[in-house]
DRENSEFI-257867 format. One record per residue (C-alpha): residue number from 1; residue in one letter; x, y, z. Coordinates in pm, whole numbers. Example, Ala and Ser with C-alpha at 12.3 -4.5 7.8 and 13.67 -1.06 7.14 Angstrom:
residues 2
<resi->1, resn->A, east->1230, north->-450, up->780>
<resi->2, resn->S, east->1367, north->-106, up->714>
END
This chain:
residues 290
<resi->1, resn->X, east->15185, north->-7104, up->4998>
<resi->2, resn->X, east->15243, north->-6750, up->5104>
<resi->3, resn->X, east->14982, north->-6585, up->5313>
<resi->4, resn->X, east->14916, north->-6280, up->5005>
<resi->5, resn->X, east->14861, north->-6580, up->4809>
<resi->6, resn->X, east->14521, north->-6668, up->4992>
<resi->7, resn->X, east->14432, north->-6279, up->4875>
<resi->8, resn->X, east->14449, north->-6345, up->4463>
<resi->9, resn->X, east->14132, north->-6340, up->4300>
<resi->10, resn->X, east->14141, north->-6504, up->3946>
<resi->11, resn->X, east->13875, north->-6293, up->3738>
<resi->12, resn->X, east->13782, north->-6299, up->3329>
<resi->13, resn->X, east->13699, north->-5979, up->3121>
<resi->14, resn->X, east->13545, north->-5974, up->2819>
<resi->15, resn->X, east->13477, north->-5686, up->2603>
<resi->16, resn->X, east->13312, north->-5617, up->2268>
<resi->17, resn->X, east->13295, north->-5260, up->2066>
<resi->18, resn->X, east->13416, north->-5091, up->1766>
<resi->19, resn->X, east->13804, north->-5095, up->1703>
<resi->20, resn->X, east->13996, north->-4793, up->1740>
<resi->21, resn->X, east->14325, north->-4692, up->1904>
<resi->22, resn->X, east->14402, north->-4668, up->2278>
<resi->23, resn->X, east->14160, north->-4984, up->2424>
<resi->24, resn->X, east->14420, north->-5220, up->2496>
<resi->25, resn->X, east->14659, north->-4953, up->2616>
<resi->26, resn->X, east->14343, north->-4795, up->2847>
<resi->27, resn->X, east->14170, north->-5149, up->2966>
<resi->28, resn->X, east->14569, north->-5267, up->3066>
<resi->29, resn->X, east->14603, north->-4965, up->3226>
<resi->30, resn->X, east->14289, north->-4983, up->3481>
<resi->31, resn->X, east->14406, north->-5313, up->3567>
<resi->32, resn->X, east->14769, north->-5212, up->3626>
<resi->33, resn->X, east->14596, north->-4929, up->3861>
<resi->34, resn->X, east->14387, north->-5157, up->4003>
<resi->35, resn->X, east->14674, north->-5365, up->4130>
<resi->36, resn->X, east->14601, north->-5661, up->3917>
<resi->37, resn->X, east->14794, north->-5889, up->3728>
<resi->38, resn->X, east->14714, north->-6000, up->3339>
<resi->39, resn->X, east->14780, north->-6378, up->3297>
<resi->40, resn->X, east->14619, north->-6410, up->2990>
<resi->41, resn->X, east->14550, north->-6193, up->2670>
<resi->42, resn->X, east->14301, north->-6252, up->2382>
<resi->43, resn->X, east->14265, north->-6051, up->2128>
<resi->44, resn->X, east->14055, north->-5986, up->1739>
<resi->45, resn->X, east->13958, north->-5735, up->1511>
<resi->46, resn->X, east->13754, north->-5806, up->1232>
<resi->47, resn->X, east->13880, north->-5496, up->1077>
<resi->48, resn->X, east->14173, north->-5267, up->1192>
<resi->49, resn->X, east->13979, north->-4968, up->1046>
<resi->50, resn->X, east->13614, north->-4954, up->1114>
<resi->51, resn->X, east->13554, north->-5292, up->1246>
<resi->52, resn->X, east->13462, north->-5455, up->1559>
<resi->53, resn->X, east->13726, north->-5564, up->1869>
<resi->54, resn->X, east->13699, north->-5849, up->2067>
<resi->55, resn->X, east->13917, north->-5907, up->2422>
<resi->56, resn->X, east->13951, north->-6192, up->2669>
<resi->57, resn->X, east->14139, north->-6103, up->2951>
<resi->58, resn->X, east->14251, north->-6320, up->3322>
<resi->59, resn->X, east->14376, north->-6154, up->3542>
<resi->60, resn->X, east->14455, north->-6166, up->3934>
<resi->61, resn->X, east->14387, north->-5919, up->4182>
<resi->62, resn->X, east->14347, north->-5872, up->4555>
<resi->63, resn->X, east->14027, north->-5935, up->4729>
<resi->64, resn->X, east->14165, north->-5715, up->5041>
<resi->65, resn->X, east->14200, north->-5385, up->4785>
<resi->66, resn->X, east->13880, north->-5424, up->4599>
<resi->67, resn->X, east->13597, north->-5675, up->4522>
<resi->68, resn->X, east->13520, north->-5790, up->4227>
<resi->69, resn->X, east->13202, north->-5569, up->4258>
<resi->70, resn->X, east->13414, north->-5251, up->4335>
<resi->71, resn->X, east->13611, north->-5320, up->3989>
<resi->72, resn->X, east->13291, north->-5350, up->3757>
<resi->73, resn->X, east->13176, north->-5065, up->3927>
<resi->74, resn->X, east->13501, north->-4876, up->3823>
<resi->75, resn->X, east->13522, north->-5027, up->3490>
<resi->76, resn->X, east->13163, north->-4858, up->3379>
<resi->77, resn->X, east->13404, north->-4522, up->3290>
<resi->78, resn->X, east->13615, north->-4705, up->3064>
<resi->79, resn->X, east->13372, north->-4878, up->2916>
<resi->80, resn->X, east->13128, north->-4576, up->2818>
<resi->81, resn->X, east->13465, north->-4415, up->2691>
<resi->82, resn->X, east->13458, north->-4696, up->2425>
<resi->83, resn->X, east->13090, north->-4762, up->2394>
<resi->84, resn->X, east->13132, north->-5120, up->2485>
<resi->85, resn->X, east->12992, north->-5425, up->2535>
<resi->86, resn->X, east->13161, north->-5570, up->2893>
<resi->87, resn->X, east->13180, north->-5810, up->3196>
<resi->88, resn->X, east->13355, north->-5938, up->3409>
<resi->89, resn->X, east->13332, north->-6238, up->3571>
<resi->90, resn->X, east->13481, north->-6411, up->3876>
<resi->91, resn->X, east->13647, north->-6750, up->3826>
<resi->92, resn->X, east->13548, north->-6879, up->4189>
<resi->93, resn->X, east->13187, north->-6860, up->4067>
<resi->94, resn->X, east->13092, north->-7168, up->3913>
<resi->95, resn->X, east->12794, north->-7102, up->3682>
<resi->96, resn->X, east->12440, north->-7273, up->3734>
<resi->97, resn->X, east->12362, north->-7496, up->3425>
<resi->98, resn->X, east->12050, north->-7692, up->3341>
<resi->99, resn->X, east->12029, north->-7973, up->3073>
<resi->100, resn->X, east->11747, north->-8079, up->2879>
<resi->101, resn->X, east->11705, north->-8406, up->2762>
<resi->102, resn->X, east->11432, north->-8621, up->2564>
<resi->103, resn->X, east->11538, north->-9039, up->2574>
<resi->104, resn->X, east->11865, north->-9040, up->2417>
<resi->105, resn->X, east->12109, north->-9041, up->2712>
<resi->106, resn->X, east->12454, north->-9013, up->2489>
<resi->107, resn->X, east->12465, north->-8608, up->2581>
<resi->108, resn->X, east->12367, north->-8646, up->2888>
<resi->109, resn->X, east->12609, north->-8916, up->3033>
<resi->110, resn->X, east->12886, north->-8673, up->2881>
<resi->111, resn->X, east->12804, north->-8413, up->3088>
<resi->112, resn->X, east->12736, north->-8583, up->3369>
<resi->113, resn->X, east->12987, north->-8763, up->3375>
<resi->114, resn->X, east->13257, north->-8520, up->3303>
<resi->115, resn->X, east->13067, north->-8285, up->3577>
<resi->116, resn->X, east->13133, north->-8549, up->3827>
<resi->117, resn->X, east->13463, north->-8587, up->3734>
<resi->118, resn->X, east->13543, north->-8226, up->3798>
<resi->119, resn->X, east->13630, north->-8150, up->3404>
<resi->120, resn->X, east->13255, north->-7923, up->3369>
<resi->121, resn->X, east->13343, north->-7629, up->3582>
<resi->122, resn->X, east->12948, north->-7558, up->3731>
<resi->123, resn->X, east->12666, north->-7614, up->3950>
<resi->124, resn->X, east->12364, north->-7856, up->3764>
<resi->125, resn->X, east->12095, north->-7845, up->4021>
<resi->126, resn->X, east->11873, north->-8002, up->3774>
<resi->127, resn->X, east->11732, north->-8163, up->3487>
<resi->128, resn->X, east->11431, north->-8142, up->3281>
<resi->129, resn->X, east->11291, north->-8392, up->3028>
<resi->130, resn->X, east->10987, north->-8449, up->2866>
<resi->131, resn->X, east->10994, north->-8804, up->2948>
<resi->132, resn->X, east->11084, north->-9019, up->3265>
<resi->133, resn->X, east->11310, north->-9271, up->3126>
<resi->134, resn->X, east->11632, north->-9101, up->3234>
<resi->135, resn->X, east->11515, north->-8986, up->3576>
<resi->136, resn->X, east->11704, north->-9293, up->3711>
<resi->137, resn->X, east->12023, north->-9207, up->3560>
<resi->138, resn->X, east->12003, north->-8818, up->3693>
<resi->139, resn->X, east->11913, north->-8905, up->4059>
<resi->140, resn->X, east->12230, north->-9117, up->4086>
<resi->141, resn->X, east->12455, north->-8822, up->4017>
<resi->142, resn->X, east->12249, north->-8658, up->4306>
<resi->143, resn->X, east->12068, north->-8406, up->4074>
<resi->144, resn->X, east->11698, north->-8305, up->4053>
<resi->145, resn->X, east->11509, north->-8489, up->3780>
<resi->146, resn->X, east->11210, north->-8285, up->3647>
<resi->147, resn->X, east->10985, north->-8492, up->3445>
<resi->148, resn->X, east->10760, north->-8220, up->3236>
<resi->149, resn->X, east->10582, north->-8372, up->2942>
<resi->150, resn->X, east->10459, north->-8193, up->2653>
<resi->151, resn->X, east->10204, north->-8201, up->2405>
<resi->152, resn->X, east->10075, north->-7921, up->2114>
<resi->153, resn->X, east->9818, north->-7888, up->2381>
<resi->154, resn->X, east->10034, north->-7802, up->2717>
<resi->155, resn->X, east->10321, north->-7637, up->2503>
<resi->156, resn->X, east->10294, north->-7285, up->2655>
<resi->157, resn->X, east->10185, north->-7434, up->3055>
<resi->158, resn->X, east->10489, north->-7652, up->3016>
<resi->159, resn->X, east->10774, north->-7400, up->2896>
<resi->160, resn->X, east->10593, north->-7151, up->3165>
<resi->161, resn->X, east->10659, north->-7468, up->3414>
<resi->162, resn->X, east->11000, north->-7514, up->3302>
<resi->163, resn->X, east->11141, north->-7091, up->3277>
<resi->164, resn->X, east->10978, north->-7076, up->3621>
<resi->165, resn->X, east->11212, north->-7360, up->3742>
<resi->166, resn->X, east->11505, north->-7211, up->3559>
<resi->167, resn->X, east->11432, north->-6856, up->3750>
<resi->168, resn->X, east->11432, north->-6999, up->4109>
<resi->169, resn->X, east->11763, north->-7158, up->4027>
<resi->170, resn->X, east->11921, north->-6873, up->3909>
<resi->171, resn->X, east->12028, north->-7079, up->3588>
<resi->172, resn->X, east->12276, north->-6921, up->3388>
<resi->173, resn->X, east->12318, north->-7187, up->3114>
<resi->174, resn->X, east->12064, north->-7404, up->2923>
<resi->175, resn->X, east->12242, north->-7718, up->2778>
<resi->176, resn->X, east->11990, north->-7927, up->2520>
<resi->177, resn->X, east->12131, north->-8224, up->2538>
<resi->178, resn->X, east->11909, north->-8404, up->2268>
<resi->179, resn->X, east->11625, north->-8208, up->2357>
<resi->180, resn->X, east->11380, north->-8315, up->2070>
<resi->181, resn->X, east->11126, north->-8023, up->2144>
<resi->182, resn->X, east->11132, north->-7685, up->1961>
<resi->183, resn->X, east->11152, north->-7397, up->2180>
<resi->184, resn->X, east->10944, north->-7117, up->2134>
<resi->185, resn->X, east->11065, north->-6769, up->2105>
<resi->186, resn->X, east->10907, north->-6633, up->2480>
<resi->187, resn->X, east->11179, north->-6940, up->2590>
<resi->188, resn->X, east->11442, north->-6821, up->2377>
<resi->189, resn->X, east->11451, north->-6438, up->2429>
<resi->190, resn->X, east->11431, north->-6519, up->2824>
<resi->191, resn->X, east->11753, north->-6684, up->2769>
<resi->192, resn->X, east->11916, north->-6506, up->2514>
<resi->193, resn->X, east->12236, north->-6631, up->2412>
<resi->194, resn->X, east->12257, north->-6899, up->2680>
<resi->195, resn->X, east->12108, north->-7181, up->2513>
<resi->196, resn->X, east->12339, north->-7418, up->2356>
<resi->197, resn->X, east->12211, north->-7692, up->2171>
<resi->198, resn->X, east->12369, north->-7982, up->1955>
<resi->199, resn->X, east->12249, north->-8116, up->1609>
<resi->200, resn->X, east->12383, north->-8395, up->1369>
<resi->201, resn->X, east->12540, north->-8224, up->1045>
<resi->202, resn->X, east->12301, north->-8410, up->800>
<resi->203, resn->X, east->12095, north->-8134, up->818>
<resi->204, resn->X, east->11996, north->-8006, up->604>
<resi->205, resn->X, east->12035, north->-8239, up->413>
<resi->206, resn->X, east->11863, north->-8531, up->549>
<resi->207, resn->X, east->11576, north->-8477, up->775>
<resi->208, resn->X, east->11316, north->-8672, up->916>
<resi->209, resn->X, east->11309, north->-8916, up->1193>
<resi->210, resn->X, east->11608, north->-9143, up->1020>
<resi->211, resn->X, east->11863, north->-8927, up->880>
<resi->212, resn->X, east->12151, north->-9201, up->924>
<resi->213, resn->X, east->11953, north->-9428, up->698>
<resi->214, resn->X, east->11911, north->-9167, up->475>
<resi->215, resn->X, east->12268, north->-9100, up->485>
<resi->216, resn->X, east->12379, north->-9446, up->432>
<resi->217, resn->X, east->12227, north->-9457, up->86>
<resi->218, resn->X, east->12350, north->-9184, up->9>
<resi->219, resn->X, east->12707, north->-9337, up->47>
<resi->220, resn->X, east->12837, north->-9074, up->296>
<resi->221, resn->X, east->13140, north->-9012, up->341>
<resi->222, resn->X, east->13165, north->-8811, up->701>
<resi->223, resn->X, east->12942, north->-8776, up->973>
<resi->224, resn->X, east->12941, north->-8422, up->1185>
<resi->225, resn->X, east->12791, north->-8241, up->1476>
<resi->226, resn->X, east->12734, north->-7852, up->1509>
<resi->227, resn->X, east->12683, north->-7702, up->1896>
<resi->228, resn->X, east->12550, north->-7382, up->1885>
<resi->229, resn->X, east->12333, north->-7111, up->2050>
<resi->230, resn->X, east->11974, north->-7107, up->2000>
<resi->231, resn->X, east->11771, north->-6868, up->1831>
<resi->232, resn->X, east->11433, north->-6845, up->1677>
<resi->233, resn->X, east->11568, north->-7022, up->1329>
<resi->234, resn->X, east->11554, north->-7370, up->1408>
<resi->235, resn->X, east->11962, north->-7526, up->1400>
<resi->236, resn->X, east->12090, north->-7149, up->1246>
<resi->237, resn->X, east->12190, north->-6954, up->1586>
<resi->238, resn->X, east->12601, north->-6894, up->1640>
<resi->239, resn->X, east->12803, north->-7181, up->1591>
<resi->240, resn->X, east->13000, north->-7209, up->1894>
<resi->241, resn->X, east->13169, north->-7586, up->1787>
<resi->242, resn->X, east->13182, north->-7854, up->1501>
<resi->243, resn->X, east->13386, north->-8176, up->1464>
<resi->244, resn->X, east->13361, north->-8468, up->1195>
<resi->245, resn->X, east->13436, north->-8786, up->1179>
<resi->246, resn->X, east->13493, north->-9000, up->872>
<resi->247, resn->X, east->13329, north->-9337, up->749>
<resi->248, resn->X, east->13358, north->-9531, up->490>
<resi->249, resn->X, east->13106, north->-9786, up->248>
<resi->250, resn->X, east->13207, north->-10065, up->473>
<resi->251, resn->X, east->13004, north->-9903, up->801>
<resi->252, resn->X, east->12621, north->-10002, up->845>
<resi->253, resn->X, east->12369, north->-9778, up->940>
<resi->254, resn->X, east->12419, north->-9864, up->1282>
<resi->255, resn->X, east->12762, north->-9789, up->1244>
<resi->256, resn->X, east->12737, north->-9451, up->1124>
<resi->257, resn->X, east->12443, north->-9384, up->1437>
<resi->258, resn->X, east->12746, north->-9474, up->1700>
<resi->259, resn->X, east->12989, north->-9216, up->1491>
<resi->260, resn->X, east->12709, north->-8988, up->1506>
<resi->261, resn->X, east->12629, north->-8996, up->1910>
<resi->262, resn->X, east->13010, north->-8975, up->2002>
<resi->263, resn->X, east->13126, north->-8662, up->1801>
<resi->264, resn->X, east->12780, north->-8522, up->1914>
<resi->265, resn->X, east->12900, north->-8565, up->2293>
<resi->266, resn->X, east->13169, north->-8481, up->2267>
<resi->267, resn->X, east->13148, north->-8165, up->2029>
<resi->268, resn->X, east->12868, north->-8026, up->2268>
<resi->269, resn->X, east->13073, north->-8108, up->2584>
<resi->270, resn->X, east->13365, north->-7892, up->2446>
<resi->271, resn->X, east->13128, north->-7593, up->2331>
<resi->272, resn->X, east->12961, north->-7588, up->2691>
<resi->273, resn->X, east->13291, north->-7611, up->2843>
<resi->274, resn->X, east->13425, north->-7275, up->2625>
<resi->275, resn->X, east->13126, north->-7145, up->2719>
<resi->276, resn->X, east->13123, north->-7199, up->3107>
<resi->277, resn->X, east->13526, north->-7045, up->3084>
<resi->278, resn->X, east->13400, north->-6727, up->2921>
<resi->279, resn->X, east->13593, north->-6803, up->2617>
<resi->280, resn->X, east->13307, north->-6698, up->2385>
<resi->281, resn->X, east->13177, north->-6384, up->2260>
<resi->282, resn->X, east->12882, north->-6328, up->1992>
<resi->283, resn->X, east->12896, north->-6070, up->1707>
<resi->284, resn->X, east->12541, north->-6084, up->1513>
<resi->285, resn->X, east->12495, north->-6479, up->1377>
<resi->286, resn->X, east->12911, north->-6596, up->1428>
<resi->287, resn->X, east->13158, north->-6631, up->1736>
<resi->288, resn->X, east->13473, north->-6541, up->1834>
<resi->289, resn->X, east->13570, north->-6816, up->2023>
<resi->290, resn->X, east->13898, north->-6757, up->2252>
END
């Protein structure tokens, strides 16, 4: 490996604003200036005339000519030129996530387990349940197990508990993985677009506390999951992910539970993944995933 090598600096930006001509040619352009290298290119328009643009770009650049700090600095002109929405983030930065997690463990082992193995690209200093049955399972892995129960009564003194925690950890990502607690909005609007949670797709359909028995008389057919930010309409933020599975009338209810916790892990482990790479941006209630 060449000594300039040790220099390179891989770095993401992502941009957001209303299409019109010149971006690409003026963002490509900085970076060219800048000394920096484009190794990757996303692009979309939702509209060529009048709509909005969305860009994903990698690129290297040397740490000896400027910081990554010294770029965003130097990006704020092009970016009031276009009125848009921006960062730019550094790829040696692994983000600080936090899961959440009620008793079912299926989520959970997932990510732990593919965070251990290198494949979750991120710090999890912690997690939180509501109940102690997992705390076991999260101290092996060598993270912080935060047992916080709630009740209609401690609601409020145990989300205050829990953003508090969040805050001296500098999280940047909230993973419910089964969470069964509704957040309420103080939680959500602290963490705006960086809570991603995962839900069955019998909803609405089937609700209640047995949706797979439900399901089974109803003869179904395929059974779904849907990751996706969370806002203050329960299940309805930006769908970052889905997958589906199919069944048939020979699987048991039991059956159809086992389809249901494996294309939940795994479609919530993929969405947290695009999500930890930068890969995607929100326009109102929909994503543009890159």
């Amino acid at each position: 490996m060449s000594p300039e090598s040790h220099s390179l600096h891989r770095a993401r930006l992502l941009i957001s604003c209303a299409d019109r001509p010149g971006i690409v040619s003026t963002v490509s352009n900085f970076l060219y200036e800048a000394g920096a290298n484009i190794v990757q290119s996303d692009q979309y328009s939702t509209d060529p005339t009048g709509g909005m643009f969305f860009m994903r770009i990698e690129f290297d650049f040397d740490i000896t000519q400027h910081t990554i700090d010294e770029l965003r600095y130097s990006f704020q002109t092009v970016a009031s030129q276009f009125d848009m929405s921006w960062r730019i983030e550094s790829d040696k930065r692994n983000k600080q996530m936090a899961i959440f997690v009620s008793k079912e463990d299926h989520c959970l082992l997932e990510l732990l387990w593919r965070y251990k193995s290198g494949e979750i690209k991120a710090n999890i200093p912690l997690v939180i349940s509501n109940h102690d049955e997992l705390r076991e399972t999260v101290e092996s892995y060598g993270i912080t197990f935060y047992h916080i129960p709630v009740t209609a009564e401690t609601k409020t003194e145990a989300e205050q508990k829990a953003i508090d925690l969040l805050e001296s950890f500098e999280i940047d990502v909230v993973v419910l993985a089964r969470y069964m607690q509704i957040l309420s909005p103080t939680f959500v609007s602290a963490f705006s677009q960086r809570i991603i949670n995962i839900h069955h797709s019998f909803l609405p359909a089937f609700i209640g506390a047995n949706p797979y028995k439900k399901a089974f008389d109803r003869g179904v057919k395929l059974i779904g999951a849907t990751a996706h930010y969370v806002t203050n309409d329960l299940d309805e933020g930006p769908i970052i992910e889905q997958d589906v599975l199919r069944v048939n009338h020979r699987d048991t209810t039991e059956d159809l539970r086992v389809a249901g916790r494996n294309v939940e892990k795994i479609t919530l482990a993929r969405a947290v993944n695009w999500h930890l790479l930068d890969k995607v941006l929100v326009y109102k209630n929909k994503t543009i995933v890159f």
